[in-house]
C-alpha positions as CSV (number, residue, x, y, z in Angstrom):
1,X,61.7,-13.6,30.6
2,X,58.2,-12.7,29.4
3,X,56.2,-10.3,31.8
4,X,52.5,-10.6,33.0
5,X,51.2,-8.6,30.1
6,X,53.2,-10.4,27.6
7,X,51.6,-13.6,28.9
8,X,48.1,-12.6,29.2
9,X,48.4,-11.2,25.0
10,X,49.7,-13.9,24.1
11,X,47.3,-16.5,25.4
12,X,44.5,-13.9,23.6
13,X,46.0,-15.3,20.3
14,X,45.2,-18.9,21.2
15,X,41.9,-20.2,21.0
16,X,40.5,-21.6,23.6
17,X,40.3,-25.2,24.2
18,X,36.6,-26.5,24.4
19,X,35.7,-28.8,27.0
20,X,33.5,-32.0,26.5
21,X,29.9,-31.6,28.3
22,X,29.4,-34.8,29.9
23,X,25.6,-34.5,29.3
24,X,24.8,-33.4,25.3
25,X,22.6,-30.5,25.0
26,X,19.3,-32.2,22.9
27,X,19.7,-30.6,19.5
28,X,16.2,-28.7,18.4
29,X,16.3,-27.7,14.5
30,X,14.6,-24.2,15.5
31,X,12.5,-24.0,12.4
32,X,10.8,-27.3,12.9
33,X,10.1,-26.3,16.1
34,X,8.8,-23.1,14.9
35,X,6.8,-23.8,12.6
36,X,5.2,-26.3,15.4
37,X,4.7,-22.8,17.8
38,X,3.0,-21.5,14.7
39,X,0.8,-24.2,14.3
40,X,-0.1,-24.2,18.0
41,X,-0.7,-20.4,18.1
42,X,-2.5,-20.6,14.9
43,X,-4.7,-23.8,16.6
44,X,-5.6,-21.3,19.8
45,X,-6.7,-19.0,17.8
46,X,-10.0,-20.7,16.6
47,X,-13.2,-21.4,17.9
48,X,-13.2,-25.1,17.9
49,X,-10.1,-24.4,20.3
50,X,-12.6,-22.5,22.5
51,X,-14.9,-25.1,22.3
52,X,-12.5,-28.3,23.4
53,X,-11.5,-26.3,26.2
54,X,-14.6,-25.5,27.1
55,X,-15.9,-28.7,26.8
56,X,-12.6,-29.7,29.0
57,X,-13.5,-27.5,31.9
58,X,-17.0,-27.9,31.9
59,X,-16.5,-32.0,31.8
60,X,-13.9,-31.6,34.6
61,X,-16.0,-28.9,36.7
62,X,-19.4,-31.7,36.4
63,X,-17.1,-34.8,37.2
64,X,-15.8,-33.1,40.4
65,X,-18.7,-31.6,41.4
66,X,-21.3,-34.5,40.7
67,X,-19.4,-37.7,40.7
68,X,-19.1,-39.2,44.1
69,X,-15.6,-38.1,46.6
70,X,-13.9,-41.8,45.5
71,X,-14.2,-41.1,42.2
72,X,-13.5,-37.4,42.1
73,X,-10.0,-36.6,41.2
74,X,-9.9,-33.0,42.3
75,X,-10.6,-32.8,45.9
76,X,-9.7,-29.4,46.9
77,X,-12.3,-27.1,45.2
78,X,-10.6,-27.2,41.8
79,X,-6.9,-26.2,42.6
80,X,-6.1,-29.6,40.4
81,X,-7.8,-27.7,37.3
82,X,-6.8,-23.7,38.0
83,X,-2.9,-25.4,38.1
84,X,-3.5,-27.4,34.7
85,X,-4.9,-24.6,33.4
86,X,-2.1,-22.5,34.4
87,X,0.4,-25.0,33.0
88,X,-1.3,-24.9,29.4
89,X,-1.0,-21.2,30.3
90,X,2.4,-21.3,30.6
91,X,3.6,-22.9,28.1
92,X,1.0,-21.7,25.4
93,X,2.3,-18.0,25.9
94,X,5.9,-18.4,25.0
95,X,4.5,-20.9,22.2
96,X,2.7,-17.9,20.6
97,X,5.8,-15.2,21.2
98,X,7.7,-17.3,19.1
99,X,5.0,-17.3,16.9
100,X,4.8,-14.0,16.5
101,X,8.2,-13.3,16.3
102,X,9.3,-15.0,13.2
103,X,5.7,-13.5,11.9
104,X,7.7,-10.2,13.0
105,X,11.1,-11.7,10.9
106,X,9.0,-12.6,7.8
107,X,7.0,-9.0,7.9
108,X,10.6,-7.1,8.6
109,X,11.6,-9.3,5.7
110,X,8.9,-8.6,2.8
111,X,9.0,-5.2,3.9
112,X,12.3,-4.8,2.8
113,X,11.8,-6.4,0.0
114,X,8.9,-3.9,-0.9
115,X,11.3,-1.3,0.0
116,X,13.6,-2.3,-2.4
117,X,11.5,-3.0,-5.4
118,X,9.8,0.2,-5.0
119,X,13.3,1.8,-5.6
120,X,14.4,-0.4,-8.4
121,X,10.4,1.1,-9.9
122,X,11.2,4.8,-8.7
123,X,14.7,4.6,-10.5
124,X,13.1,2.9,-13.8
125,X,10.3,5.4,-13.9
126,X,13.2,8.3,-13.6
127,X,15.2,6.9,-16.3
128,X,11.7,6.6,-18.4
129,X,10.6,10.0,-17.6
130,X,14.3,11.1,-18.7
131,X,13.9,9.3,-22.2
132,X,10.7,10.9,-22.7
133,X,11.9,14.2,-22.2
134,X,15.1,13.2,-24.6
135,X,12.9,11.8,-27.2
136,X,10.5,14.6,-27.1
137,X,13.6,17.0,-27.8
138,X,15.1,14.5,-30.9
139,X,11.0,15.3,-31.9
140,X,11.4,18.5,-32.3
141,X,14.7,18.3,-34.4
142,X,13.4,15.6,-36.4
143,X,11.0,16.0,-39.9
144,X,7.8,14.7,-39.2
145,X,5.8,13.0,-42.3
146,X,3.5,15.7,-42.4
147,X,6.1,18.5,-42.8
148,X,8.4,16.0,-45.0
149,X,4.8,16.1,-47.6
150,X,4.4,19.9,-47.6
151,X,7.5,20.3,-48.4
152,X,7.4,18.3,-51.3
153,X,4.5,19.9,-52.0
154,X,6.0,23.3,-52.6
155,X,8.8,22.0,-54.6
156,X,6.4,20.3,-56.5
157,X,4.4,23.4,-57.0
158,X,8.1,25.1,-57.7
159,X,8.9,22.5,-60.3
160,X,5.7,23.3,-61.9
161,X,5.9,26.6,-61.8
162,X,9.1,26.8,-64.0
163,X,8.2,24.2,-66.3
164,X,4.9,26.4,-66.7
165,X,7.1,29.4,-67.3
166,X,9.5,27.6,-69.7
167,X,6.9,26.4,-71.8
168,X,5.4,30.2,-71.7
169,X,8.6,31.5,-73.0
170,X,9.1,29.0,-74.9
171,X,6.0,29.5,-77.0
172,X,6.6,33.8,-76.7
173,X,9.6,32.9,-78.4
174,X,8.2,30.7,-81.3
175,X,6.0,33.9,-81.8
176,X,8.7,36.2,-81.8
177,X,10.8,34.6,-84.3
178,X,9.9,34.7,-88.0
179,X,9.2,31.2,-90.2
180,X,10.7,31.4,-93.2
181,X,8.5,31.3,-96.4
């Protein structure tokens, strides 16, 4: 008979059984939605946004201040419009988080991308700097043309030099030698 701890391993190995929600969580494809937060945080960010809420405050502070009490939606000295404003608050604040959070992902992102071509660059400009040096060493092993054409120079001026002399003792010898008569 299995004990306790046997029984409690066990059931560790065995996934575990998923119940069935009787409501469905609404499913939000996250980068629609935040590329919507984006959008929005990128929309507060201007003037003209300043100007329609302006324009929205100043149209609902005249209306409730001017406009007779039966027409006036906002009885209590604006409590109506410093809750609206709250609420556009509210939700406009973790609107631009998100916003600036997947800025955040995309800047962590290119970052590292930076960092890693700069090594790929810092590892090619070693291996160049390493056949520079080895090709400046071959250099210095190998003939260039200019001492390749005084060398031939000087067995040019060699070659000459002995043919110069052979014709020299050539013609000290016809001098030497008698003609016959």
């Amino acid at each position: 008979m299995p004990s306790g701890r046997e029984e409690r391993s066990a059931r560790l190995d065995v996934p575990k059984e998923q119940r069935r929600r009787l409501i469905r969580r609404p499913e939000v494809d996250s980068d629609t939605f935040g590329r919507f937060a984006e959008t929005f945080a990128r929309f507060m960010g201007t003037a003209r946004f300043l100007i329609y809420m302006t324009l929205f405050v100043a149209v609902w502070l005249l209306w409730n201040w001017l406009a007779p009490a039966s027409v006036s939606f906002d009885g209590y000295p604006f409590i109506f419009l410093t809750l609206m404003l709250s609420l556009q608050a509210s939700y406009a604040a973790p609107l631009i988080l998100l916003a600036q959070n997947r800025q955040e992902d995309r800047d962590r992102v290119i970052a590292e991308q930076d960092r890693q071509a700069n090594t790929r660059a810092h590892a090619d400009m070693e291996f160049l700097a390493r056949e520079m040096a080895s090709l400046r060493i071959a250099l210095g092993e190998v003939a260039t043309r200019d001492y390749v054409r005084s060398e031939l120079r000087s067995l040019l001026q060699e070659i000459e030099e002995k043919e110069r002399r052979a014709r020299d003792e050539e013609e000290s010898g016809d001098a030497d030698r008698e003609w016959p008569v």
